[in-house]
TIKERO-899892 format. One record per residue: x, y, z of N, C-alpha, C, O in turn; residue in three letters. Coordinates in steps of 0.05 Angstrom, whole numbers, padded with zeros to 5 digits, always signed. Example, Ala and Ser with C-alpha at 12.3 -4.5 7.8 and 13.67 -1.06 7.14 Angstrom:
// TIKERO-899892
+00264-00114+00156+00246-00090+00156+00264-00066+00156+00285-00066+00169ALA
+00257-00045+00142+00273-00021+00143+00258+00001+00157+00268+00023+00161SER
***
This chain:
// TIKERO-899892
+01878+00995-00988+01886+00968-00979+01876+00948-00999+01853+00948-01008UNK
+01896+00928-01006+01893+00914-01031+01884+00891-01013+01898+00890-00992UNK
+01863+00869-01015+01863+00837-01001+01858+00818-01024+01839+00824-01040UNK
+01874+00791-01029+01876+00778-01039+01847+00757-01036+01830+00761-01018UNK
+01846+00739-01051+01824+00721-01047+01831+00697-01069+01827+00701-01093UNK
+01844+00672-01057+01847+00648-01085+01824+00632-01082+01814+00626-01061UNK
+01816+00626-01106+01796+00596-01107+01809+00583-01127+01825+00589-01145UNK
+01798+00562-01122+01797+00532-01138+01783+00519-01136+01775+00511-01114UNK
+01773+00510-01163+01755+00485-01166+01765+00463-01158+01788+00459-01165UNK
+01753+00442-01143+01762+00409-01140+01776+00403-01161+01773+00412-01183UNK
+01791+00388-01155+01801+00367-01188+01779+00355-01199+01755+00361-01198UNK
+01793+00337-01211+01773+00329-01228+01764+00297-01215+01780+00279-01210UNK
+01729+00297-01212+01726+00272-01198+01716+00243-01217+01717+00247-01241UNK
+01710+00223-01210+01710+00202-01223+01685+00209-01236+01687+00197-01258UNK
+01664+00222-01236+01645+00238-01247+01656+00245-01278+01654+00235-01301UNK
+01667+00268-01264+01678+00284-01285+01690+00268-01312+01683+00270-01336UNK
+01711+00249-01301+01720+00234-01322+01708+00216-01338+01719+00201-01355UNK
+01672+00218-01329+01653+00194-01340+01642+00212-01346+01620+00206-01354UNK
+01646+00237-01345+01620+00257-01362+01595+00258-01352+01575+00260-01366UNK
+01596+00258-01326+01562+00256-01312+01559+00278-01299+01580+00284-01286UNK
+01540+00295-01297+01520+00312-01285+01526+00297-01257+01521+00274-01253UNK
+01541+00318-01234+01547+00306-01210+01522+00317-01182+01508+00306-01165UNK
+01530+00352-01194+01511+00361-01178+01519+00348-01146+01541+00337-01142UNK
+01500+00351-01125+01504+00339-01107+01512+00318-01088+01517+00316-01064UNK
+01509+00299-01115+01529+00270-01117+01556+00267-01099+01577+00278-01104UNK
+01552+00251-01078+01578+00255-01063+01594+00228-01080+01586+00205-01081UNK
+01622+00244-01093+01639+00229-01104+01670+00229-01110+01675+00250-01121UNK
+01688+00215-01108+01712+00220-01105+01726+00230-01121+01723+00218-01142UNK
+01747+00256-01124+01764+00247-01139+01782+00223-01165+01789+00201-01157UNK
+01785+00229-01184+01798+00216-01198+01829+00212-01187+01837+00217-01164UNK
+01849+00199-01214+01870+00197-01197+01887+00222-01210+01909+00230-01203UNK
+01872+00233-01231+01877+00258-01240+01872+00283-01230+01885+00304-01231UNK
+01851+00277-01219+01840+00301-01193+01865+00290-01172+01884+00307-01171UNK
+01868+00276-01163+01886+00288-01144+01912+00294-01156+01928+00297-01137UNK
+01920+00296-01171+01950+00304-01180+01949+00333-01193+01968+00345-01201UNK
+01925+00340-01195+01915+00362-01204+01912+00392-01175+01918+00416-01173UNK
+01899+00368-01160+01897+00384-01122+01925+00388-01113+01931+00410-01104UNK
+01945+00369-01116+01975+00367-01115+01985+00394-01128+01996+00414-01118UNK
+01980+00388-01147+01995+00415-01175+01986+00450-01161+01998+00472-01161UNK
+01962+00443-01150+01953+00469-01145+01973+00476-01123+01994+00489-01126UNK
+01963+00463-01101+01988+00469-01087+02012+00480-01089+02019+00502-01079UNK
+02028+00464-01104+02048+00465-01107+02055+00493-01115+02073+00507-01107UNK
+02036+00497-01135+02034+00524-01149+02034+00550-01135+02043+00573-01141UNK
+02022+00543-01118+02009+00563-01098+02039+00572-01078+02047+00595-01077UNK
+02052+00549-01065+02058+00553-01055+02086+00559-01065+02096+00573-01047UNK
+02107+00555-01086+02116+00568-01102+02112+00587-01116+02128+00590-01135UNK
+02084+00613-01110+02083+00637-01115+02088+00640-01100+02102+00661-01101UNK
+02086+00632-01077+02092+00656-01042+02070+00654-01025+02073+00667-01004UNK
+02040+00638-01029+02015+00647-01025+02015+00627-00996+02023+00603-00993UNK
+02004+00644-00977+01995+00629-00953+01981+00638-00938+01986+00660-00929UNK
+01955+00624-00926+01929+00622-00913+01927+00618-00893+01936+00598-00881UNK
+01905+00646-00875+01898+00644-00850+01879+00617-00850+01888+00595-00842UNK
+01858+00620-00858+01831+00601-00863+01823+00596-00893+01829+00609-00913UNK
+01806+00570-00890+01800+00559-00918+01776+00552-00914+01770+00544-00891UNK
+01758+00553-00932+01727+00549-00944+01728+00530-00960+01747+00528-00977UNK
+01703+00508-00959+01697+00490-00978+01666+00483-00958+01657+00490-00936UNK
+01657+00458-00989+01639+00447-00989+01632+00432-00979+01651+00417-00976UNK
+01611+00422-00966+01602+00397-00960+01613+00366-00972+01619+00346-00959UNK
+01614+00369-00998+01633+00354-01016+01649+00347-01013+01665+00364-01005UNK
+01664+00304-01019+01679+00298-01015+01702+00312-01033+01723+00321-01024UNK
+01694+00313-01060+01719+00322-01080+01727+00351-01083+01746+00359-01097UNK
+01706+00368-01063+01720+00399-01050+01740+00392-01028+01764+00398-01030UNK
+01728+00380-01005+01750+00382-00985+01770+00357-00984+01788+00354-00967UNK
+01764+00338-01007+01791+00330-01008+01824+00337-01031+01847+00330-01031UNK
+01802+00360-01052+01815+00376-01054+01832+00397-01037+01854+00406-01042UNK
+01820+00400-01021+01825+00427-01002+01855+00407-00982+01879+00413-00981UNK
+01847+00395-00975+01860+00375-00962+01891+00365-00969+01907+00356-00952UNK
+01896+00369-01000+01913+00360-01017+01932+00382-01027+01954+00379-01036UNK
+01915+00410-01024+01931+00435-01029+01948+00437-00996+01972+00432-00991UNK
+01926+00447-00979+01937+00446-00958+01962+00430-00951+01980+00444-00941UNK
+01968+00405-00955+01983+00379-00954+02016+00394-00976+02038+00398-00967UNK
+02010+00396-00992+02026+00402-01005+02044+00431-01002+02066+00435-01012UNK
+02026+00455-00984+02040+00471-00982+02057+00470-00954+02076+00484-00945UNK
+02045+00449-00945+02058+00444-00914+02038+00463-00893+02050+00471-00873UNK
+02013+00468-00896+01999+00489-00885+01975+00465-00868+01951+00469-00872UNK
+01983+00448-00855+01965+00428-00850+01941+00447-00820+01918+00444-00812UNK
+01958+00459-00815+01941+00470-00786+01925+00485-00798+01902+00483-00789UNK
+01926+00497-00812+01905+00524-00830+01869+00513-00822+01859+00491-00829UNK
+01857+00531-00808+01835+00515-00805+01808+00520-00815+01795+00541-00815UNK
+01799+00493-00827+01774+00492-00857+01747+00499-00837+01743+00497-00813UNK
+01732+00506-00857+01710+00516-00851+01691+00508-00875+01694+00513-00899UNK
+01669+00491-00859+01658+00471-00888+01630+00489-00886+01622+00498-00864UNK
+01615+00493-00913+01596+00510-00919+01574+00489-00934+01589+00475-00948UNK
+01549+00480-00940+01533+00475-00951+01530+00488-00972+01526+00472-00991UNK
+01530+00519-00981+01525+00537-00994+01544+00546-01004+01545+00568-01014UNK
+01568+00525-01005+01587+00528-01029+01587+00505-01035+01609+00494-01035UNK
+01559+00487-01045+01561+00458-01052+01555+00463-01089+01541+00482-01097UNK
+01563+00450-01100+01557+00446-01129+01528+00462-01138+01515+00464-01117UNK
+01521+00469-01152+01495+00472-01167+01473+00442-01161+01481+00423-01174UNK
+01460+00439-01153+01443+00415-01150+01432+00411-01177+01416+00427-01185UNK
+01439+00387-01193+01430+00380-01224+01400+00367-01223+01390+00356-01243UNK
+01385+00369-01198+01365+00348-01196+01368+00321-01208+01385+00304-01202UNK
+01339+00318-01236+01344+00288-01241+01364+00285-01263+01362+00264-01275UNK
+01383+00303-01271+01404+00301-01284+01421+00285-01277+01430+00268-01292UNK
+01431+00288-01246+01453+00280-01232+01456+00244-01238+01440+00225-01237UNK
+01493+00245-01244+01485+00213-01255+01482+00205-01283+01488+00182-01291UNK
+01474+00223-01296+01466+00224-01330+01497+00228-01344+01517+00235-01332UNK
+01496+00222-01366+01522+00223-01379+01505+00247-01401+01484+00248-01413UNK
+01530+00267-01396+01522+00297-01412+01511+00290-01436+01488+00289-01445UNK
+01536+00286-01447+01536+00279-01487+01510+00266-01498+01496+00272-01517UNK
+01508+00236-01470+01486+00225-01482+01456+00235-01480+01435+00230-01493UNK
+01463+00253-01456+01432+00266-01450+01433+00292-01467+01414+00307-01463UNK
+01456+00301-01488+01445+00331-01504+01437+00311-01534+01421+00320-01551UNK
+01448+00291-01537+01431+00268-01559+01407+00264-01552+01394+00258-01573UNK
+01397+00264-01538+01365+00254-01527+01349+00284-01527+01328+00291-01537UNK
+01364+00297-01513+01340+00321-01504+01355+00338-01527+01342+00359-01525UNK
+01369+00343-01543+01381+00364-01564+01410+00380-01541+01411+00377-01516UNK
+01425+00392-01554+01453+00402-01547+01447+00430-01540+01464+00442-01527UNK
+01427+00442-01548+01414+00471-01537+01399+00466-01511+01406+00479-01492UNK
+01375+00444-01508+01369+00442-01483+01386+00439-01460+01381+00450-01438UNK
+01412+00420-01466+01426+00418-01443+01446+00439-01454+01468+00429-01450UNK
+01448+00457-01463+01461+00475-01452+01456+00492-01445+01472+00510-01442UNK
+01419+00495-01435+01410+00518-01423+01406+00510-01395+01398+00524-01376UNK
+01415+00477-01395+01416+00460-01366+01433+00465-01346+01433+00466-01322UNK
+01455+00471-01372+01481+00463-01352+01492+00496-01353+01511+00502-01339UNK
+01479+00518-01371+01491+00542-01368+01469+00567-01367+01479+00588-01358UNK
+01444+00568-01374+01423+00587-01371+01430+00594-01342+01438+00577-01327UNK
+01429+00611-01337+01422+00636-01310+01407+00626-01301+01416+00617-01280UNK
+01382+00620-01304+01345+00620-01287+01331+00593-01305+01307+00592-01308UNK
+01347+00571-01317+01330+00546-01318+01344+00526-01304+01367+00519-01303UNK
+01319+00517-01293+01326+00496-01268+01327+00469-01288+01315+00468-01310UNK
+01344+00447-01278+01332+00430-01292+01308+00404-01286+01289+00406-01270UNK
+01310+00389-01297+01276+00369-01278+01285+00369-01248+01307+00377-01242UNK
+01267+00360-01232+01272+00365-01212+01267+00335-01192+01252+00317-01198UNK
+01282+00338-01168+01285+00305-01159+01256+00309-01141+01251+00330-01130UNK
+01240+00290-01140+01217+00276-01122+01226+00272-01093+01243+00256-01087UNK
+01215+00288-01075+01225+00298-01048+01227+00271-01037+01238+00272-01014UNK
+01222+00244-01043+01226+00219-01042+01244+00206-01049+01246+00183-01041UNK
+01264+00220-01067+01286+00203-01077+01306+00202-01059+01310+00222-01044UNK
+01319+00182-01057+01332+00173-01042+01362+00192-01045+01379+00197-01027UNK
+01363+00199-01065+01392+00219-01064+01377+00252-01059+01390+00271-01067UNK
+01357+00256-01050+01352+00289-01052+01368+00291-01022+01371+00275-01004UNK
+01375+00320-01025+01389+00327-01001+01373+00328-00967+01382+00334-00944UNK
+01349+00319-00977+01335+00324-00948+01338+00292-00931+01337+00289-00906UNK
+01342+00278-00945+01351+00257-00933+01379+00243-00930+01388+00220-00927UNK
+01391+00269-00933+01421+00266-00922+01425+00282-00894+01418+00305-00889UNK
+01439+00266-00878+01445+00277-00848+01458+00305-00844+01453+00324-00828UNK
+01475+00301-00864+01494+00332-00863+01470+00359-00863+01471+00380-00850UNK
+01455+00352-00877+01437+00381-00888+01420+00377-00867+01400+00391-00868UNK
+01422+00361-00842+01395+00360-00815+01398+00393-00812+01420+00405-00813UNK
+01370+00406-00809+01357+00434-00803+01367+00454-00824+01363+00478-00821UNK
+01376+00447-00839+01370+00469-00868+01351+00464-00885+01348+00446-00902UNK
+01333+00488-00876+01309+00499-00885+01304+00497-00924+01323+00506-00936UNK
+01286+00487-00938+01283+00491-00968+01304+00484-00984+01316+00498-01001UNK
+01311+00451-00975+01340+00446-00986+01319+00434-01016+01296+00427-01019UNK
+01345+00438-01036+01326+00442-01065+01332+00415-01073+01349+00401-01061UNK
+01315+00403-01099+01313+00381-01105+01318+00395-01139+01306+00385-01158UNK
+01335+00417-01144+01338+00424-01171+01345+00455-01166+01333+00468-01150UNK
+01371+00466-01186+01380+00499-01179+01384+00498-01205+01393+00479-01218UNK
+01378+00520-01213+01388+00533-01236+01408+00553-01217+01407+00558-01193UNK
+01435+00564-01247+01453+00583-01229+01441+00608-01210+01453+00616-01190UNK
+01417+00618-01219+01405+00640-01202+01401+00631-01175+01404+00647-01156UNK
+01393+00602-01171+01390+00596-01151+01413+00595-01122+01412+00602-01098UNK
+01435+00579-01143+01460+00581-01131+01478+00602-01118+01494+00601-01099UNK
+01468+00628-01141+01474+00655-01132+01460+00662-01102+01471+00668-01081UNK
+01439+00661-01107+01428+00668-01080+01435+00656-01049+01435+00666-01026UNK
+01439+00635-01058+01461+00620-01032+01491+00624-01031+01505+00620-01011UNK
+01499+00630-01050+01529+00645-01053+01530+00665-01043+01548+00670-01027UNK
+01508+00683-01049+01516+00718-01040+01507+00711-01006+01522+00717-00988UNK
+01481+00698-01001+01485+00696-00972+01511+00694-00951+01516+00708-00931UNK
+01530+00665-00965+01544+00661-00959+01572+00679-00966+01591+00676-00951UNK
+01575+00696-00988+01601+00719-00976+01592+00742-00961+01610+00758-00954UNK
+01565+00748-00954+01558+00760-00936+01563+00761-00915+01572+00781-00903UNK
+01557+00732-00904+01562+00723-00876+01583+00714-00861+01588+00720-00838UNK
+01602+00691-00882+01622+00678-00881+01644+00696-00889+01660+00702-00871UNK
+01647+00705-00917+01665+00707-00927+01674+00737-00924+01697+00740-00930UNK
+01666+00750-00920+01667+00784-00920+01685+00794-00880+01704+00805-00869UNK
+01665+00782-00879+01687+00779-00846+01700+00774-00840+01711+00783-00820UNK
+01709+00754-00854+01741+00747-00851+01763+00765-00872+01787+00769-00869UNK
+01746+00774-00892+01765+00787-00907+01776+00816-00890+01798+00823-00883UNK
+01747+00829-00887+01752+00853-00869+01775+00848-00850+01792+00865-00850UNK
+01780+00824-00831+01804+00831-00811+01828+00807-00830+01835+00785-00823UNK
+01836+00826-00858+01853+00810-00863+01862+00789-00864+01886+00786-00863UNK
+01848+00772-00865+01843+00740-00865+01853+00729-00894+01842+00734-00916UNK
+01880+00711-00892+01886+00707-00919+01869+00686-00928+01877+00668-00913UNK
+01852+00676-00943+01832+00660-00951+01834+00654-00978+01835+00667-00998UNK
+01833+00629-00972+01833+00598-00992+01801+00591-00992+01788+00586-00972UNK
+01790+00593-01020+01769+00580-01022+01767+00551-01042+01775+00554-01064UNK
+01757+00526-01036+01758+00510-01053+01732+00502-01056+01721+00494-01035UNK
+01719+00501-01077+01695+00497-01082+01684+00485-01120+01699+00470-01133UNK
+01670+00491-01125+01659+00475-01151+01653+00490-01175+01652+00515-01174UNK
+01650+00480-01194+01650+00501-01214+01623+00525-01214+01625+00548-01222UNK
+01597+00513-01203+01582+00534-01216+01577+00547-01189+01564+00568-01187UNK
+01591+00533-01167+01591+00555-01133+01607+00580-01146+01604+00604-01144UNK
+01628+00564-01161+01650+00588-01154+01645+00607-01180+01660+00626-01183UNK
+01621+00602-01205+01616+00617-01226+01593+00632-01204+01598+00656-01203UNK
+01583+00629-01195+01563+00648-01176+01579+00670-01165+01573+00694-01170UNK
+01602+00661-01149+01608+00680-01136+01635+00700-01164+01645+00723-01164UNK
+01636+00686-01176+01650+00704-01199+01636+00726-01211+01645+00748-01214UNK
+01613+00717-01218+01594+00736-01228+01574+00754-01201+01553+00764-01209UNK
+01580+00758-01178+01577+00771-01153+01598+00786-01151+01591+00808-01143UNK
+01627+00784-01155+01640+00795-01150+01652+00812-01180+01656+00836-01181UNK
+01655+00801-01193+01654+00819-01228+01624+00838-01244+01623+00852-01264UNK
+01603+00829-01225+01562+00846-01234+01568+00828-01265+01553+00837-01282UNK
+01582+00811-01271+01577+00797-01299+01545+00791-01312+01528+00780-01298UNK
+01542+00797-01334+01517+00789-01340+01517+00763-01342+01534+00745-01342UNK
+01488+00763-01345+01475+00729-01346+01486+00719-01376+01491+00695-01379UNK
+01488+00736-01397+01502+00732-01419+01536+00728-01418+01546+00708-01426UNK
+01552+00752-01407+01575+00733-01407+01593+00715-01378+01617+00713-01373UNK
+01567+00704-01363+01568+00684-01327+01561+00658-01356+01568+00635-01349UNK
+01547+00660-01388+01542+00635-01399+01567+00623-01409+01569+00599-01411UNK
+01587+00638-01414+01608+00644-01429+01632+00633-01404+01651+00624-01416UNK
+01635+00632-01379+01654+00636-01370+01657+00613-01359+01637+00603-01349UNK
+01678+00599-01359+01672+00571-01350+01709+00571-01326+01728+00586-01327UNK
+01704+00547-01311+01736+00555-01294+01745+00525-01291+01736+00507-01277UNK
+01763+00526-01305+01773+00489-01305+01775+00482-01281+01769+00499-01265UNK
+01786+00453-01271+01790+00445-01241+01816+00449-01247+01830+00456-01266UNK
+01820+00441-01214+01857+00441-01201+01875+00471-01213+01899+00470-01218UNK
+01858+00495-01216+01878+00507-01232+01867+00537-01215+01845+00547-01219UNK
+01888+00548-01196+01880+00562-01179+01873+00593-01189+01892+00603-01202UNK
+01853+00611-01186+01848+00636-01193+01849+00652-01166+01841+00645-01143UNK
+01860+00678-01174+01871+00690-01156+01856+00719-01155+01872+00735-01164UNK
+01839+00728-01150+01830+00762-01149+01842+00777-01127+01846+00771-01104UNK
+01844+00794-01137+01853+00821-01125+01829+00834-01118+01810+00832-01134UNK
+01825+00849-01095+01800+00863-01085+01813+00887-01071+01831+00883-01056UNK
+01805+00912-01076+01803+00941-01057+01796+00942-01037+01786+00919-01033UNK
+01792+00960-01007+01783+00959-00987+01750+00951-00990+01740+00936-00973UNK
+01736+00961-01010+01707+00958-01015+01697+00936-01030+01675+00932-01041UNK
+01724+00917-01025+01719+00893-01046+01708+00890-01082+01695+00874-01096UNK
+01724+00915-01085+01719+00914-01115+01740+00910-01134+01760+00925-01135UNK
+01736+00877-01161+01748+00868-01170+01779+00894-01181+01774+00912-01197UNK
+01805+00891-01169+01824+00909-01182+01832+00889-01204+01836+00898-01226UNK
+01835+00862-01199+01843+00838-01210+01838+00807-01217+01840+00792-01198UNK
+01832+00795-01241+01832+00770-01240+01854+00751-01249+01863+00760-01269UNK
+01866+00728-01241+01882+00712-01257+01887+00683-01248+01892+00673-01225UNK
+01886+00675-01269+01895+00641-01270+01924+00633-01262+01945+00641-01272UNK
+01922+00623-01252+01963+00610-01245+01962+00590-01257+01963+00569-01245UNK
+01961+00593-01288+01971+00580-01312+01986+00595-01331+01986+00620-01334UNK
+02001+00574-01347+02000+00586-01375+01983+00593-01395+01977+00570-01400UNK
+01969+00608-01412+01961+00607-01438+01951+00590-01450+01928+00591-01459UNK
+01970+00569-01453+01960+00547-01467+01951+00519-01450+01938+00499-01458UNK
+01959+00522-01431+01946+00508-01416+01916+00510-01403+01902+00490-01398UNK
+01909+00539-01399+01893+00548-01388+01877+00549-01411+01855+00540-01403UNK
+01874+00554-01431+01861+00556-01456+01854+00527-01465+01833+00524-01478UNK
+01871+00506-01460+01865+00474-01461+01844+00467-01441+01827+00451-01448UNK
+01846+00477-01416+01835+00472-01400+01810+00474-01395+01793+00458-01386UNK
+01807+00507-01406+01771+00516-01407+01756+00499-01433+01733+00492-01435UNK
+01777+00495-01452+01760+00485-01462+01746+00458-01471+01730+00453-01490UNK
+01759+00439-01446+01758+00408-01438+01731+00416-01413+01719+00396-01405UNK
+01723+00442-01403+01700+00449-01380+01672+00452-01421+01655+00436-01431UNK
+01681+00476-01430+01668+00482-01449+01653+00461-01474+01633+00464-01487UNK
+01674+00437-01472+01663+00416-01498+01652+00388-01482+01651+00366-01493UNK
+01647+00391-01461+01632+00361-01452+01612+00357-01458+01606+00334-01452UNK
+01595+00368-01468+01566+00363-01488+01580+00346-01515+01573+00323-01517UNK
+01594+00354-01532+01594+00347-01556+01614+00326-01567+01635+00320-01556UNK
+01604+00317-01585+01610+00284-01589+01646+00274-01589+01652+00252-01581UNK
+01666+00292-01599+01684+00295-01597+01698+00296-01568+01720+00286-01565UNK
+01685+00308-01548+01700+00308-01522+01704+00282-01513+01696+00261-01523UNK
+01718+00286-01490+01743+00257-01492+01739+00247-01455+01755+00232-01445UNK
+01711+00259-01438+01713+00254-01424+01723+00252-01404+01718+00237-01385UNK
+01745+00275-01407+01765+00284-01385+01755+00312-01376+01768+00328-01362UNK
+01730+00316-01386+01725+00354-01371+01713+00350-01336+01704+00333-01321UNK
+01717+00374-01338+01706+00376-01313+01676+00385-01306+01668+00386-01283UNK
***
């Protein structure tokens, strides 16, 4: 028995297009992100693809992503299921920072062991700051909410969460839409591929651009793919890949 599984990253949010470390940051869409959430759709649903239930984030620019595919395939009843533990990577005191200018200050190797090492966290927010997650309502009674994740961290709330969430629904054939963020959905890529910490540094997944795996009864990868072109998809990773360096244009995700 073959079961499908699509994700997608949010579009791209007003963040994104200013080049800031978002992390937990609740923030909107661009007007490119949404025409991007649009496109997915569209895409999606001009392959044939259609969903029992859908997963996303706590995040406005996940579930108003999610919101915009749904919208577009005409699948408005499909019913979302919002997760904490498919929220962004938490950037601590990054969040807010403009990349480029913070790998000029701290060097282009430090933040890229920020924004892509496995197991380095980056600084971390003061359980006092006014943006850490403990003083947001949504997260009331979750236990050791972090003020800083490196990807290992994220993993470990990922795998909780296809444990619990996501595996049970697959088991009774549940067609499932996930929309979530880039380094949620690099967690669970490298959970579901055993990818090393060497090439999870390497793998990056543009927004608005839907990936589609194929899974066996035992949930083991038969398949990965992008519902792009080539050259688009290849433009794409590498507008996620160059937002450190002085040449990017501000449009990555």
């Amino acid at each position: 028995m073959m079961r499908t599984l699509v994700l997608v990253r949010h579009g791209q949010s007003t963040w994104n297009l200013e080049n800031r470390f978002t992390g937990w940051i609740d923030v909107p869409l661009s007007e490119r992100g949404i025409q991007e959430a649009r496109d997915a759709g569209a895409l999606l649903c001009e392959a044939g693809y259609a969903f029992d239930v859908a997963l996303t984030s706590c995040l406005e620019r996940a579930t108003h992503t999610l919101e915009l595919v749904l919208e577009e395939m005409d699948c408005g009843a499909v019913p979302i299921i919002q997760d904490w533990r498919l929220n962004e990577r938490h950037y601590g005191a990054l969040q807010g920072l403009n990349k480029r200018e913070t790998a000029e200050k701290h060097g282009a190797q430090q933040v890229l062991e920020w924004r892509r090492g496995f197991s380095v966290r980056p600084p971390e927010l003061a359980d006092d700051h006014p943006t850490h997650p403990r003083n947001d309502s949504r997260y009331s009674g979750v236990p050791n909410l972090p003020g800083a994740e490196s990807l290992a961290d994220t993993l470990i709330r990922v795998r909780a969460w296809w444990h619990e969430a996501l595996v049970p629904l697959l088991r009774t054939d549940q067609r499932v839409l996930v929309v979530a963020h880039g380094n949620s959905l690099r967690a669970l890529a490298k959970l579901l591929e055993h990818l090393s910490e060497e090439e999870i540094l390497e793998f990056n997944i543009p927004t608005g651009i839907p990936m589609v795996y194929r899974l066996d009864e035992h949930f083991i990868v038969l398949s990965r793919r992008f519902l792009a072109d080539d050259a688009k998809l290849k433009a794409a990773v590498n507008e996620v890949r160059n937002q450190t360096s002085a040449k990017q244009d501000n449009h990555s995700g």
